[in-house]
MARROTOR-297426 format. One record per atom (N, C-alpha, C, O): z negated, y, x; residue in one letter; residue number from 1; atom name. Coordinates in pm, whole numbers, plus 50000, padded with zeros to 5 digits. Layout:
# residues N
+-------+-------+-------+---------+-----+-------+
!     w !     v !     u ! residuo ! num ! atomo !
+-------+-------+-------+---------+-----+-------+
!     Z !     Y !     X !       A ! NUM !    CA !
...
+-------+-------+-------+---------+-----+-------+
***
This chain:
# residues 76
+-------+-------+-------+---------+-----+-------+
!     w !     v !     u ! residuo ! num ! atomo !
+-------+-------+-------+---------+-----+-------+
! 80785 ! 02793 ! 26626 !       X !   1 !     N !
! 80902 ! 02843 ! 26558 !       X !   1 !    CA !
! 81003 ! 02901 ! 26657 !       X !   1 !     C !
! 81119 ! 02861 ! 26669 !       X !   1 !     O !
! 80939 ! 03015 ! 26737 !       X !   2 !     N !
! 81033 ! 03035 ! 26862 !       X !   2 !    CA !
! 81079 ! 02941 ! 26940 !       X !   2 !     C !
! 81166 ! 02962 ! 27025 !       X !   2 !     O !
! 81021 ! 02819 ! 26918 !       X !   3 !     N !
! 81106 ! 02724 ! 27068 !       X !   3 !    CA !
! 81141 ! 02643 ! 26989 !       X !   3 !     C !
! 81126 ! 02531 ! 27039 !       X !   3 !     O !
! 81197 ! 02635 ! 26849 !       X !   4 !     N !
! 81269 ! 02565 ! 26789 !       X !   4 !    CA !
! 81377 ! 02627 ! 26808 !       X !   4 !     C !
! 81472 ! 02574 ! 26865 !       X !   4 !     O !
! 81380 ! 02769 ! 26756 !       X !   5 !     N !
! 81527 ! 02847 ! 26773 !       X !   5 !    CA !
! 81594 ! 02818 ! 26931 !       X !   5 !     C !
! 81708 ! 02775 ! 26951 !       X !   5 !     O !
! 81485 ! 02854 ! 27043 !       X !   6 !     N !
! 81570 ! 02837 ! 27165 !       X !   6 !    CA !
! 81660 ! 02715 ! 27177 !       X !   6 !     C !
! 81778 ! 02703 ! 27207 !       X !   6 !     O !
! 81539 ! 02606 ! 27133 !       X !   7 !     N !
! 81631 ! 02453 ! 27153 !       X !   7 !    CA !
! 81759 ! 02449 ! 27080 !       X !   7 !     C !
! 81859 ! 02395 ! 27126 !       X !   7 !     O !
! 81752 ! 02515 ! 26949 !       X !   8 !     N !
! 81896 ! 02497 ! 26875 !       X !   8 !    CA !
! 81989 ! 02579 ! 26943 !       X !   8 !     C !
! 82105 ! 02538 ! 26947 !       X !   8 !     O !
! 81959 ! 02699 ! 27003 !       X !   9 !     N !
! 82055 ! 02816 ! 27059 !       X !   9 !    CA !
! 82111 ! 02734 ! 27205 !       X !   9 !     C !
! 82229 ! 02722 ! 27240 !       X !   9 !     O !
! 81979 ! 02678 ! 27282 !       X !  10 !     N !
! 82036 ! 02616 ! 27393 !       X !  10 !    CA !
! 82160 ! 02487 ! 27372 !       X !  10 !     C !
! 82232 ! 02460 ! 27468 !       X !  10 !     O !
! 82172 ! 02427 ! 27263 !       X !  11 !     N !
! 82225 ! 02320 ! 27221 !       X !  11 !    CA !
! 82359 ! 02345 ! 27196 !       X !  11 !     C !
! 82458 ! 02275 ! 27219 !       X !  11 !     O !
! 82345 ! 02482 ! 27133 !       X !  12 !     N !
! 82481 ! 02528 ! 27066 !       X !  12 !    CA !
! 82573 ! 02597 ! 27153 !       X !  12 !     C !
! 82686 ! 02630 ! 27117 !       X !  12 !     O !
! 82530 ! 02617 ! 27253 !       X !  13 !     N !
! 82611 ! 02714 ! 27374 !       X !  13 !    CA !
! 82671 ! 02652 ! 27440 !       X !  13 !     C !
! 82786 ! 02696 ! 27444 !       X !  13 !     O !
! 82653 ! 02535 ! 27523 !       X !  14 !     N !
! 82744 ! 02447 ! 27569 !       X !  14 !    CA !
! 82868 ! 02415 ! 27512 !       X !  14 !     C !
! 82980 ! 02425 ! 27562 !       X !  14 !     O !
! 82822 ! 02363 ! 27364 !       X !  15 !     N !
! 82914 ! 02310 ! 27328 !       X !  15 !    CA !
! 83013 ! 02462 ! 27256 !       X !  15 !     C !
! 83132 ! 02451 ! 27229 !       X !  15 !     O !
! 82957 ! 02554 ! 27241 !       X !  16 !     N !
! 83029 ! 02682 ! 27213 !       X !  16 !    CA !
! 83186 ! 02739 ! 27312 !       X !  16 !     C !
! 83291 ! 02798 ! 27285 !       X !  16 !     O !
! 83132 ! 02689 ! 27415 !       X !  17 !     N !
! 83173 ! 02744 ! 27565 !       X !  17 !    CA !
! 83294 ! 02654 ! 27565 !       X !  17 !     C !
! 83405 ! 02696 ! 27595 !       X !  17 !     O !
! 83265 ! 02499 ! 27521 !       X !  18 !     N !
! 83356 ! 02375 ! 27592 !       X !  18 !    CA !
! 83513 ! 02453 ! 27421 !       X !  18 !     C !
! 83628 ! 02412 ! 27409 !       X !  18 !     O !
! 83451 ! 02552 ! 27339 !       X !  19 !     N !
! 83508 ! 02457 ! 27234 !       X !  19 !    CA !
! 83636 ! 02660 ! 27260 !       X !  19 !     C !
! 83746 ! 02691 ! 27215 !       X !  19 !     O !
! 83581 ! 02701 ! 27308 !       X !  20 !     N !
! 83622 ! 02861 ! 27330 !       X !  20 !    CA !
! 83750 ! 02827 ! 27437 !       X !  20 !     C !
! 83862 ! 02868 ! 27406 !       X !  20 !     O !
! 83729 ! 02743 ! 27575 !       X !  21 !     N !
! 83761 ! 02668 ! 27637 !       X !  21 !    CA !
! 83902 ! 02610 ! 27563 !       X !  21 !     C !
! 84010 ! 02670 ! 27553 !       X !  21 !     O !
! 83880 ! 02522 ! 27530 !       X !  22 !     N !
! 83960 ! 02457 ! 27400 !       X !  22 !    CA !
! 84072 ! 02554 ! 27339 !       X !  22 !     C !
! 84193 ! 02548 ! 27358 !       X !  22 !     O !
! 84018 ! 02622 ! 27280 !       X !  23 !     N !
! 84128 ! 02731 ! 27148 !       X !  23 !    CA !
! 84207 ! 02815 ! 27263 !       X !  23 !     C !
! 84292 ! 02900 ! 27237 !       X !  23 !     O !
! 84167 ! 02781 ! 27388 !       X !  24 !     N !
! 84260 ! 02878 ! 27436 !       X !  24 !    CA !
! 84374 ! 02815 ! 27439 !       X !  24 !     C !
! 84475 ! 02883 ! 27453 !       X !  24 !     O !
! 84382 ! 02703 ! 27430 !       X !  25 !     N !
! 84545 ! 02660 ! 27443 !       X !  25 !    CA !
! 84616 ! 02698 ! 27352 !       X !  25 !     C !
! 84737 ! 02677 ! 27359 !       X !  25 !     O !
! 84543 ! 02788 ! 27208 !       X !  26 !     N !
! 84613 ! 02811 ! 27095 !       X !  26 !    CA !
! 84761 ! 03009 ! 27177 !       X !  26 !     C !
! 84826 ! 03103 ! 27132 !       X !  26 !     O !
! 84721 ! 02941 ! 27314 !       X !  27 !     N !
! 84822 ! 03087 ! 27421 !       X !  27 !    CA !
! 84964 ! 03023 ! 27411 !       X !  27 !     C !
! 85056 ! 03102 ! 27429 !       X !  27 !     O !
! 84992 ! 02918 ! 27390 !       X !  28 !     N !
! 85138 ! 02831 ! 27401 !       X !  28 !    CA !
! 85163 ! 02831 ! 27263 !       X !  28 !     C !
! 85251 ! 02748 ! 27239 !       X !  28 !     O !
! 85123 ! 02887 ! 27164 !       X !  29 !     N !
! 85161 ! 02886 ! 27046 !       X !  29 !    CA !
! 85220 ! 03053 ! 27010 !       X !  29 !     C !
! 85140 ! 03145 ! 26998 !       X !  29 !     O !
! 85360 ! 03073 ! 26996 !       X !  30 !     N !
! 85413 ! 03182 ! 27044 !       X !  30 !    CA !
! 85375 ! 03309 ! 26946 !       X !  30 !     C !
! 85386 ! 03430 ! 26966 !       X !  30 !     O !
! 85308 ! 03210 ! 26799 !       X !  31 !     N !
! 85289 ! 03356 ! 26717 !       X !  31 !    CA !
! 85117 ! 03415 ! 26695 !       X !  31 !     C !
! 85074 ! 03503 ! 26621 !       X !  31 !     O !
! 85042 ! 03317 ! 26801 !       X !  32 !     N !
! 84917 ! 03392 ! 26770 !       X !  32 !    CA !
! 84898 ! 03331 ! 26931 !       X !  32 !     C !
! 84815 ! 03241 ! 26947 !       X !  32 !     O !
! 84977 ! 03382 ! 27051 !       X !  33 !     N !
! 84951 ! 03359 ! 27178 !       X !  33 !    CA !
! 84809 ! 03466 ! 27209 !       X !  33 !     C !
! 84702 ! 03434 ! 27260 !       X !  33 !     O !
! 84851 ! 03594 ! 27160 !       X !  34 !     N !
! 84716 ! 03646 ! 27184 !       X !  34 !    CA !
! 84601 ! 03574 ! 27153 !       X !  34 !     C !
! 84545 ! 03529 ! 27252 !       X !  34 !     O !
! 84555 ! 03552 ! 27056 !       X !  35 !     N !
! 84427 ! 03496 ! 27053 !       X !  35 !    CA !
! 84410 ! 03348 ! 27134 !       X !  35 !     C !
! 84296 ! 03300 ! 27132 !       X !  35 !     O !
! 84460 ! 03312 ! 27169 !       X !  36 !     N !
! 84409 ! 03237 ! 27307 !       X !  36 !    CA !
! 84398 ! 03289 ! 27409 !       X !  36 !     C !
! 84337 ! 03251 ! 27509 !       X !  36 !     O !
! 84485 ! 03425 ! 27384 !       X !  37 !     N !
! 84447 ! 03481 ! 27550 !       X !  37 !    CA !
! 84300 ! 03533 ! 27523 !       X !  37 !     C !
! 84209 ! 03492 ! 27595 !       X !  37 !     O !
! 84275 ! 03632 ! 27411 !       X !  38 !     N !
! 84079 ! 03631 ! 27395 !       X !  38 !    CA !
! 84039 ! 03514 ! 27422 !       X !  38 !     C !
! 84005 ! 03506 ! 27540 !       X !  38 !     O !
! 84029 ! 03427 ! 27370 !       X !  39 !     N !
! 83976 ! 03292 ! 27409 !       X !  39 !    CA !
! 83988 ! 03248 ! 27496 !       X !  39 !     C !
! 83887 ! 03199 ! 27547 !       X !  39 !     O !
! 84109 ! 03239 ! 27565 !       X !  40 !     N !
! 84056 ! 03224 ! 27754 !       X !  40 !    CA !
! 83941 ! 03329 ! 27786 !       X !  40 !     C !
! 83821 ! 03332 ! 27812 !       X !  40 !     O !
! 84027 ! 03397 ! 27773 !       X !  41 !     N !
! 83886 ! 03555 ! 27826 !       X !  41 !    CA !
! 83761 ! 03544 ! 27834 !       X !  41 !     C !
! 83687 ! 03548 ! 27933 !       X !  41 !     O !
! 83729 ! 03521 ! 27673 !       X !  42 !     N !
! 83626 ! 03463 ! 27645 !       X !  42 !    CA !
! 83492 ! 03373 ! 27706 !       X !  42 !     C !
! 83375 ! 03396 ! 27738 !       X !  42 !     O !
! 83620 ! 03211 ! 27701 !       X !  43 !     N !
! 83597 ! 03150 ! 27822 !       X !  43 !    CA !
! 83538 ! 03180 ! 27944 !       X !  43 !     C !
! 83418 ! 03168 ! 27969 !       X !  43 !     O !
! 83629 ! 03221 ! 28023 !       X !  44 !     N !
! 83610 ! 03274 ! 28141 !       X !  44 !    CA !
! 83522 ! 03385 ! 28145 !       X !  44 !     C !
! 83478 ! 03388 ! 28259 !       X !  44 !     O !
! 83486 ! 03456 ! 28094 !       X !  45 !     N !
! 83329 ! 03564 ! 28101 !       X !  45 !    CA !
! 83261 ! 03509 ! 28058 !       X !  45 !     C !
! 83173 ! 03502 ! 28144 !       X !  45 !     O !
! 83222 ! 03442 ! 27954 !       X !  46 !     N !
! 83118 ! 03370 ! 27921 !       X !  46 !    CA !
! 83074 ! 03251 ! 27970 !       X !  46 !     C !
! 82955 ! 03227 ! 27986 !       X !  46 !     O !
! 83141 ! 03193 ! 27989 !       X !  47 !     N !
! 83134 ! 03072 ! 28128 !       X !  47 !    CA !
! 83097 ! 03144 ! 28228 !       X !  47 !     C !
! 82987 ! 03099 ! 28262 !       X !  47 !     O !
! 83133 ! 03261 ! 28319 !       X !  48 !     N !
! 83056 ! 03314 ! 28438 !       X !  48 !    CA !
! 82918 ! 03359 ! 28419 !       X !  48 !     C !
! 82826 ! 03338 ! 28498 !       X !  48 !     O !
! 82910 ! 03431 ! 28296 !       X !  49 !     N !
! 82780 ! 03484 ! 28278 !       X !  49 !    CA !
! 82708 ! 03350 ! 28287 !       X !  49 !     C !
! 82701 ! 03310 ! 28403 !       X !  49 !     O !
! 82664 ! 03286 ! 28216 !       X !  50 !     N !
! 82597 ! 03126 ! 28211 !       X !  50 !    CA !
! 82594 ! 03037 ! 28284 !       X !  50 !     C !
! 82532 ! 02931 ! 28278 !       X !  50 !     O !
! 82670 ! 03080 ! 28367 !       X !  51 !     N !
! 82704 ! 02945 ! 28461 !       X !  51 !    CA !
! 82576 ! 02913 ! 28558 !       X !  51 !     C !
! 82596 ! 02834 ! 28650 !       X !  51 !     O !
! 82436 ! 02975 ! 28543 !       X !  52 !     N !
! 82344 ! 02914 ! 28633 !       X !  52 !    CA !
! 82241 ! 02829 ! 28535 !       X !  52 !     C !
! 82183 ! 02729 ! 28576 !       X !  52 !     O !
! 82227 ! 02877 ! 28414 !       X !  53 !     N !
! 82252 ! 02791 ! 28298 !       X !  53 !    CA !
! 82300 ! 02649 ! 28235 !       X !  53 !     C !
! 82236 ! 02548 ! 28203 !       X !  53 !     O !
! 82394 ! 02671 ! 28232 !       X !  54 !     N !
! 82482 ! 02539 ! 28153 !       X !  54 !    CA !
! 82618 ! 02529 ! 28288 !       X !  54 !     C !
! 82726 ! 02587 ! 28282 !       X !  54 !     O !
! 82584 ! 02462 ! 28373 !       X !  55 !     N !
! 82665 ! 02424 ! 28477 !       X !  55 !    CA !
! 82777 ! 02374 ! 28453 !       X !  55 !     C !
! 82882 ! 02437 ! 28465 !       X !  55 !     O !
! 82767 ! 02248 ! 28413 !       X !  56 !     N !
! 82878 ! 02187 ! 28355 !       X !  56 !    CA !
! 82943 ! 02243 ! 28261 !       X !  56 !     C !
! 83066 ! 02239 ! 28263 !       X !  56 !     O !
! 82886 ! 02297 ! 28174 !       X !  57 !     N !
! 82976 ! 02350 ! 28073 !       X !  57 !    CA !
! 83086 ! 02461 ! 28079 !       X !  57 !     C !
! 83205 ! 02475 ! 28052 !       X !  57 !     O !
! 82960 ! 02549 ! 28136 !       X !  58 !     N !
! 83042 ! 02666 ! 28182 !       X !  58 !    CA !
! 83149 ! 02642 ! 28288 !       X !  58 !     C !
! 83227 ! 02738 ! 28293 !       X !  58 !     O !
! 83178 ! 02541 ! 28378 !       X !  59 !     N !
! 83245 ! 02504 ! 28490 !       X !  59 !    CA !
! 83413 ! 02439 ! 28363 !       X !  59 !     C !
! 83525 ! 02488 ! 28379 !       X !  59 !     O !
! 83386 ! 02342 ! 28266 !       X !  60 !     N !
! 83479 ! 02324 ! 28202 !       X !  60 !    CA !
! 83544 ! 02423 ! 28103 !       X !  60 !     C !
! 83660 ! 02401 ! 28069 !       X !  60 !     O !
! 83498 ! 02501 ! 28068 !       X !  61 !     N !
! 83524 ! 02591 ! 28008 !       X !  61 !    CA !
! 83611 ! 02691 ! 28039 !       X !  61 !     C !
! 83699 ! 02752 ! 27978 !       X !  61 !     O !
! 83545 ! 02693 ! 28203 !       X !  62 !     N !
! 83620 ! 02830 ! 28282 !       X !  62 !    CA !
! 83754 ! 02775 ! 28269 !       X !  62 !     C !
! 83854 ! 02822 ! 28214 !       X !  62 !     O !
! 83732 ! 02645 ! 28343 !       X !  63 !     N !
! 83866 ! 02586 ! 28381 !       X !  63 !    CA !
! 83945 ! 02571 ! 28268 !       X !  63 !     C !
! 84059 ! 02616 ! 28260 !       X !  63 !     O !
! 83879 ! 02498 ! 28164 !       X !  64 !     N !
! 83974 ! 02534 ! 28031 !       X !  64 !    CA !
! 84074 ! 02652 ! 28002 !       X !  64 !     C !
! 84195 ! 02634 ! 27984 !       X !  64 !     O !
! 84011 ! 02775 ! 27998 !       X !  65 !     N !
! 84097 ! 02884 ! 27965 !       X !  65 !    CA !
! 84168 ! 02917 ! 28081 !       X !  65 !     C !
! 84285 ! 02952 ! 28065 !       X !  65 !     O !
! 84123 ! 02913 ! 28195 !       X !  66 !     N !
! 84224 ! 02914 ! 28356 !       X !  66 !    CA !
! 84329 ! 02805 ! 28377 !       X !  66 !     C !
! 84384 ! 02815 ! 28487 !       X !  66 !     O !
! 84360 ! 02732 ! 28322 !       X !  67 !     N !
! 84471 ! 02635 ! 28320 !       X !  67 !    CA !
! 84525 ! 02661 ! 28202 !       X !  67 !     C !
! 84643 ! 02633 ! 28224 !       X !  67 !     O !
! 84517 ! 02701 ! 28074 !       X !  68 !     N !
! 84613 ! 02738 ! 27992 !       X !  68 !    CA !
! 84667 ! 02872 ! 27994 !       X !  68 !     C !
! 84772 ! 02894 ! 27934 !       X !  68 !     O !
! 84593 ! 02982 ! 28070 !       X !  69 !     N !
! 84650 ! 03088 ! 28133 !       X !  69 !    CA !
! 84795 ! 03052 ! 28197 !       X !  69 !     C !
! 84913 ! 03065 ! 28163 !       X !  69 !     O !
! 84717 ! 02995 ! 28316 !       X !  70 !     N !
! 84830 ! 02928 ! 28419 !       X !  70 !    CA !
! 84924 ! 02824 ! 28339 !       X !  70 !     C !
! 85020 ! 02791 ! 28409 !       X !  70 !     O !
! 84923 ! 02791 ! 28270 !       X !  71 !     N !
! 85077 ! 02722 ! 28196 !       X !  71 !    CA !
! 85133 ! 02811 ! 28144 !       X !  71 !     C !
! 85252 ! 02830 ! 28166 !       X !  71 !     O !
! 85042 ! 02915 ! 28036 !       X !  72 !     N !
! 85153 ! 02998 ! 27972 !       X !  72 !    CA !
! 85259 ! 03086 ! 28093 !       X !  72 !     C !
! 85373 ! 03131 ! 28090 !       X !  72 !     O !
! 85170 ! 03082 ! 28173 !       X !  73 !     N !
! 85246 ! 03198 ! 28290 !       X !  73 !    CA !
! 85357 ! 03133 ! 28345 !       X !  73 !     C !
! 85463 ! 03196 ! 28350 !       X !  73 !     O !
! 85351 ! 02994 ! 28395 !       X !  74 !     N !
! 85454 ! 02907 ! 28420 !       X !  74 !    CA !
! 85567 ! 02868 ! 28371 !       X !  74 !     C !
! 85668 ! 02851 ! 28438 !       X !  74 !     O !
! 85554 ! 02846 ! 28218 !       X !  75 !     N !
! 85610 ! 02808 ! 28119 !       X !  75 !    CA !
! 85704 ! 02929 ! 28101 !       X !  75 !     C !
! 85791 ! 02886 ! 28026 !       X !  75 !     O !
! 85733 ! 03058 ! 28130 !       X !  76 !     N !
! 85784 ! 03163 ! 28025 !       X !  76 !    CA !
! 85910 ! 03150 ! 28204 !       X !  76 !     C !
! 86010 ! 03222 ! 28215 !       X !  76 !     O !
+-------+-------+-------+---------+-----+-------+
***
């Protein structure tokens, strides 16, 4: 029973990370820019914490919310 839960928890975090990653672009959207900036944040701490973990994931993820940072910053 316990290593059913891990397998589902391990399954779901990757793709948690890629999708946190993701919503951060919701930062170029001028009336709920904050919440992509949590969601970069997000991203980016939770992608570091994990990252010896879920490599890949956490590596796209980071970068996810670190490049829509860096546009909104560009962009203004």
């Amino acid at each position: 029973m316990k290593e059913t839960i891990q397998k589902k928890q391990s399954k779901i975090v990757p793709v948690l990370l890629v999708i946190f990653g993701a919503l951060a672009y919701l930062i170029l959207l001028p009336q709920i820019w904050w919440l992509g900036l949590a969601f970069a944040a997000l991203a980016v701490i939770w992608g570091g914490i994990t990252l010896r973990k879920y490599n890949l994931f956490s590596v796209i993820a980071m970068l996810l919310g670190i490049v829509a940072c860096l546009i909104y910053v560009f962009s203004r």
